[in-house]
C-alpha positions in Angstrom: 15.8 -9.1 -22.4 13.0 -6.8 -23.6 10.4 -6.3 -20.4 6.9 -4.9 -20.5 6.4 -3.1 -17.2 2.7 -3.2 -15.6 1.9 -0.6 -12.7 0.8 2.4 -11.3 1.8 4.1 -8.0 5.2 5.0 -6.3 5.8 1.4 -5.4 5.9 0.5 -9.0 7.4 3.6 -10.2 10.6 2.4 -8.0 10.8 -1.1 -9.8 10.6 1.2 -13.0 13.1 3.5 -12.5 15.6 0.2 -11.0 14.8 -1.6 -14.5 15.4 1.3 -16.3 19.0 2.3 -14.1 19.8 -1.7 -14.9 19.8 -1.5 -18.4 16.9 -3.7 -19.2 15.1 -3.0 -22.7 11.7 -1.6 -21.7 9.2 -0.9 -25.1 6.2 -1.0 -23.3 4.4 0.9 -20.1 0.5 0.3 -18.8 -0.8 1.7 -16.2 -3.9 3.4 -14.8 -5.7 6.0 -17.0 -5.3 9.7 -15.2 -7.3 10.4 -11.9 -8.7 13.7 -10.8 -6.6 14.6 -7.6 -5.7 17.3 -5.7 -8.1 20.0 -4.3 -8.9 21.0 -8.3 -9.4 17.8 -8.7 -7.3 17.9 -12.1 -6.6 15.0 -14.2 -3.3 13.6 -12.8 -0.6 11.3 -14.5 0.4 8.1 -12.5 3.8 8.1 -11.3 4.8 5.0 -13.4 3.3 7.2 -16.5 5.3 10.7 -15.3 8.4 8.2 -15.2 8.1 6.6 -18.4 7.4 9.7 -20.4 10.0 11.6 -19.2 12.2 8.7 -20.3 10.9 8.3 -23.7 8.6 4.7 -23.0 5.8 3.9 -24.6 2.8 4.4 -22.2 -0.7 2.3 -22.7 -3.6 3.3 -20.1 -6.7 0.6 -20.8 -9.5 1.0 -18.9 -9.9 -3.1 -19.0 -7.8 -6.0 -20.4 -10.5 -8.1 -20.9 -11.6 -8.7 -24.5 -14.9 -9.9 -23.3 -15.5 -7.0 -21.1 -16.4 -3.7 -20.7 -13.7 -1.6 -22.3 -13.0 -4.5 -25.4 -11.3 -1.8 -27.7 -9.1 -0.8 -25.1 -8.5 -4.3 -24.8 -7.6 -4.4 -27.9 -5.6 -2.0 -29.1 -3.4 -2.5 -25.4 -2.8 -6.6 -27.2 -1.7 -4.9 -30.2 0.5 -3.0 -28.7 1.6 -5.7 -26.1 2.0 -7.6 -29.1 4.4 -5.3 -31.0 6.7 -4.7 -28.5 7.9 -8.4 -28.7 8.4 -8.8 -25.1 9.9 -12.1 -23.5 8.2 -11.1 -19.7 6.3 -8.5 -18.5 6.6 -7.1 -14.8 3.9 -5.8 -12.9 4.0 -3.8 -9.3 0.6 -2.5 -7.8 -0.9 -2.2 -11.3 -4.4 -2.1 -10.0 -6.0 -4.5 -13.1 -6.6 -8.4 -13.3 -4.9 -9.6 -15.9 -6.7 -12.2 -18.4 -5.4 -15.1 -19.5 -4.4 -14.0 -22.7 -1.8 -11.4 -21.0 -0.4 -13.9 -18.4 0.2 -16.2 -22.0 1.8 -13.8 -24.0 5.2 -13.7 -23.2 7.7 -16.3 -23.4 8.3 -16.1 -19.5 5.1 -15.5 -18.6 4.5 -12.4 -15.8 6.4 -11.7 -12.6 4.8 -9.5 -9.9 6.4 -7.7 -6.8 3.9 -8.3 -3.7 4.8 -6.3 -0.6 4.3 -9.5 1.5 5.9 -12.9 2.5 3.4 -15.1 0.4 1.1 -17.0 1.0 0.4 -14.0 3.9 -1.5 -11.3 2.9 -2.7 -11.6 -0.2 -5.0 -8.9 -1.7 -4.8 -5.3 -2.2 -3.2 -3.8 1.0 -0.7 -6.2 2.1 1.3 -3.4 3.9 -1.2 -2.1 5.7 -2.5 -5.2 7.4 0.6 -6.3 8.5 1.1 -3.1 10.2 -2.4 -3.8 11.2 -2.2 -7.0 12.3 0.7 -6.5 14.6 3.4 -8.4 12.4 6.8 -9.0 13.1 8.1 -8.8 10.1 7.2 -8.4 6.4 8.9 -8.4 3.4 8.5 -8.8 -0.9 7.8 -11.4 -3.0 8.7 -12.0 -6.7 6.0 -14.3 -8.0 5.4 -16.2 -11.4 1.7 -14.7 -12.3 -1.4 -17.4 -12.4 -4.9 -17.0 -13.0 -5.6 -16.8 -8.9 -5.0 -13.6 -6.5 -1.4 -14.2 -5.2 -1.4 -17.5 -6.0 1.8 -18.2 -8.1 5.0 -19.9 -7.4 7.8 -18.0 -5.4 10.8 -17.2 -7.3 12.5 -14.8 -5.0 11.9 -13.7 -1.3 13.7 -11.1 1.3 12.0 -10.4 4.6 11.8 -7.5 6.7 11.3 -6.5 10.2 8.7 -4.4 11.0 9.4 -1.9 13.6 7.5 -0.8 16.5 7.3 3.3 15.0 6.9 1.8 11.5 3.7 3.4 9.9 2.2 2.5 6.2 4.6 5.2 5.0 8.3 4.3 6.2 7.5 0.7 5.6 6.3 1.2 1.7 9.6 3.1 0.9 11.9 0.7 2.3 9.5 -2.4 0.6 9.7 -0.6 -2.8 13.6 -0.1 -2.6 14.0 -4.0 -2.0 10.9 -4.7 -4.6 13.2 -2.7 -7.4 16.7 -4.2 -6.6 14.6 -8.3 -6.4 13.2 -8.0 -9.7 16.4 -6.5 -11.1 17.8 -10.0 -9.8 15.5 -12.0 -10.9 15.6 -11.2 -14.2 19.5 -11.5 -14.4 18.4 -14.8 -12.6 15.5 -15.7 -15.4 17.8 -14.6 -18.3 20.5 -17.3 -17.4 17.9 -19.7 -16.8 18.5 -19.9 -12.7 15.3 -18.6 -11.0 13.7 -21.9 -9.0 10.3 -21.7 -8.4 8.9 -22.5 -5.1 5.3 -23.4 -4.6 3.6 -21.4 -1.8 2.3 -23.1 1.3 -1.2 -24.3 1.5 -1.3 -23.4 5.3 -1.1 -19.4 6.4 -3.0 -17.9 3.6 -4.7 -14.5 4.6 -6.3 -11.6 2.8 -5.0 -7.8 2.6 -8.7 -6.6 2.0 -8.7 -3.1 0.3 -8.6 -0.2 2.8 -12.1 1.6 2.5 -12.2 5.3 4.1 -14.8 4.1 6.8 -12.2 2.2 8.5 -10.6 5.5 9.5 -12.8 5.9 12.3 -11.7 5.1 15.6 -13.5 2.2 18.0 -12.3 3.2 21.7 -13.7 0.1 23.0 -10.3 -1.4 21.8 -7.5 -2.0 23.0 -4.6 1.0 23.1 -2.6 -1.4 21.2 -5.0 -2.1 18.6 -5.9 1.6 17.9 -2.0 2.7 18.0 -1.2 0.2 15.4 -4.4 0.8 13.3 -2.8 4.5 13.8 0.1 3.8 12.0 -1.6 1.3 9.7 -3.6 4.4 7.9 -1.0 6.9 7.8 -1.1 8.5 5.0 -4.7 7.4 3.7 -7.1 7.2 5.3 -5.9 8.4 8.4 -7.5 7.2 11.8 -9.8 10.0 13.0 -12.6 10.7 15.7 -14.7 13.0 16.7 -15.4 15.9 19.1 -18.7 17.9 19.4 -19.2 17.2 15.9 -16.0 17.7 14.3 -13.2 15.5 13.3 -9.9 15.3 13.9 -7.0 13.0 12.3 -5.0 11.0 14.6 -1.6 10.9 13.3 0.8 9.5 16.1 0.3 8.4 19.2 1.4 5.6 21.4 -0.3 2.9 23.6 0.7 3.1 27.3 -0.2 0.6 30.7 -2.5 1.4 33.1 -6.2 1.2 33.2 -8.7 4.6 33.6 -11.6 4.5 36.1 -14.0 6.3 33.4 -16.8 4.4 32.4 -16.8 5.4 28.7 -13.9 4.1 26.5 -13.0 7.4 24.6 -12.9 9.2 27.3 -10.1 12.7 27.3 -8.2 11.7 30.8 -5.7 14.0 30.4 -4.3 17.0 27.6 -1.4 18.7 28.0 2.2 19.4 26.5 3.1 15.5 26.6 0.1 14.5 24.4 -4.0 13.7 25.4 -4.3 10.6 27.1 -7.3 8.7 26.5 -8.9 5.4 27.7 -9.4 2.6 25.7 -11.5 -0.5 26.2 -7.9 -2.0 27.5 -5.3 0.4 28.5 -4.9 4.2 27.2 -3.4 6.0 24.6 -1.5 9.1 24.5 -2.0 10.8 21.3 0.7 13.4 19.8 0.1 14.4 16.8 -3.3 15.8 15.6 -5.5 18.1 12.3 -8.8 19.6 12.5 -10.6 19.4 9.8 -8.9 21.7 7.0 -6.4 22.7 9.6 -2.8 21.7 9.7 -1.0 18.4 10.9 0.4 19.7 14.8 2.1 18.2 18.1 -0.7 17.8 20.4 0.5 21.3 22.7 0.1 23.2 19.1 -3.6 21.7 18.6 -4.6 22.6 22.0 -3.5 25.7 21.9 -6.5 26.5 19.1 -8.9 23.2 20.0 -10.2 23.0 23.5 -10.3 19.4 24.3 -11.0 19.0 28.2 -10.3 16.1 30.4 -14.0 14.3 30.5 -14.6 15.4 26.9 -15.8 11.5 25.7 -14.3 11.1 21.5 -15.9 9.4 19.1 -19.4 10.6 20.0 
């Protein structure tokens, strides 16, 4: 089976590498063009890209897909080249473009994506993060038969997976990519032997993994400690959950909700700092963070940052 693979980050770079370990005949890579990243902001190959290179694929970075839209050359020199490489399915994982109709017709088995969510829940961009987010009990992947909607295919595989209380975007993506790579490895032994059984989703349960903008790093004390902890792990590693102090800010990187209630008036409010973390109040509860950065300074256990940050007990954050 000859498969065109679609995607872009270290999730997708995972499937990749499984397809390639399995065996499976892969002509064909697209994924995003380069990004500036880093501090020199230097053009920087996608991990799916740095993978199929060093492997000898074929890599295709359009702009767009659409032949109608903005980047129609791209467009259509990426069909010719879709088109050469005589494809009976194409995979796609995090590949960060809409396919047209004209992709999701062009191979004899159509395309099958890997969603980091139990579908119909959390569809969208961020599917990992909101779960976190959203205080889930469990997560898992999906191998879907592409449509023209967002998430909206038949299921063709599922595995779930618990979501622990310490899990943070981070821990959870790596173990969701390794089970992403080994279920579309099986589903395509599945699809080649004509076995795979679509299920439809369910009309009831549907929700939205909105995109994660940078503004949501900010911290609203008036929340619960439970809310803010898991919105804590939620962002780590981007954006990262940060306040402020006297102008400054400061990343959040751990910390842990805790019972009790504070006397001060202001939500936000430093209660305690020492060795065992800075305990602050919440609108319900406190939170005792342990891990903290200053801005351009390094990640540090909370003794460590207050040995350079003076953060006294009535300091109120987020002002």
């Amino acid at each position: 089976m000859r498969v065109i693979f679609a995607g872009t980050p270290e999730f997708a770079r995972v499937a990749l590498e499984k397809l390639h370990a399995a065996g499976f005949d892969v002509p064909l890579v697209l994924t995003q063009p380069d990004r500036p990243a880093g501090r020199g902001m230097k053009l920087q190959a996608s991990p799916v890209k740095q993978f199929a290179l060093a492997h000898g694929i074929t890599v295709a970075q359009p702009h767009g897909l659409r032949l109608d839209g903005k980047y129609p050359e791209e467009a259509a020199a990426a069909r010719a080249a879709i088109e050469a490489a005589r494809a009976d399915v194409m995979v796609v994982a995090a590949y960060g473009l809409i396919l047209p109709q004209w992709v999701l017709d062009a191979f004899k088995h159509g395309c099958l994506n890997i969603h980091a969510s139990l579908l119909p829940r959390w569809r969208g961009a961020a599917p990992i993060h909101r779960a976190i987010e959203a205080g889930d009990a469990e997560t898992g992947v999906t191998i879907m038969q592409m449509d023209a909607g967002l998430d909206t295919g038949d299921m063709l595989l599922v595995e779930r997976l618990p979501i622990t209380a310490t899990d943070t975007t981070a821990s959870l993506h790596d173990r969701l990519a390794e089970i992403g790579g080994r279920l579309i490895v099986e589903a395509l032994g599945l699809l080649a032997g004509g076995r795979l059984q679509p299920v439809a989703q369910p009309a009831e349960g549907v929700t939205y993994a909105h995109k994660i903008e940078k503004q949501e790093a900010a911290v609203d004390w008036s929340g619960s400690a439970a809310v803010i902890e898991r919105r804590i792990r939620a962002f780590y590693p981007f954006p990262g959950a940060a306040t402020v102090w006297q102008g400054e800010s400061i990343k959040l990187w751990q910390g842990r909700a805790e019972e009790g209630s504070s006397s001060a008036q202001v939500p936000g409010s430093v209660l305690a700092a020492g060795p065992e973390g800075i305990t602050v109040s919440c609108g319900q509860g406190v939170l005792r963070l342990t891990e903290l950065q200053r801005a351009g300074g390094k990640r540090l256990p909370a003794a460590d940052f207050l040995r350079g940050f003076d953060l006294p007990p009535g300091a109120v954050l987020g002002t």
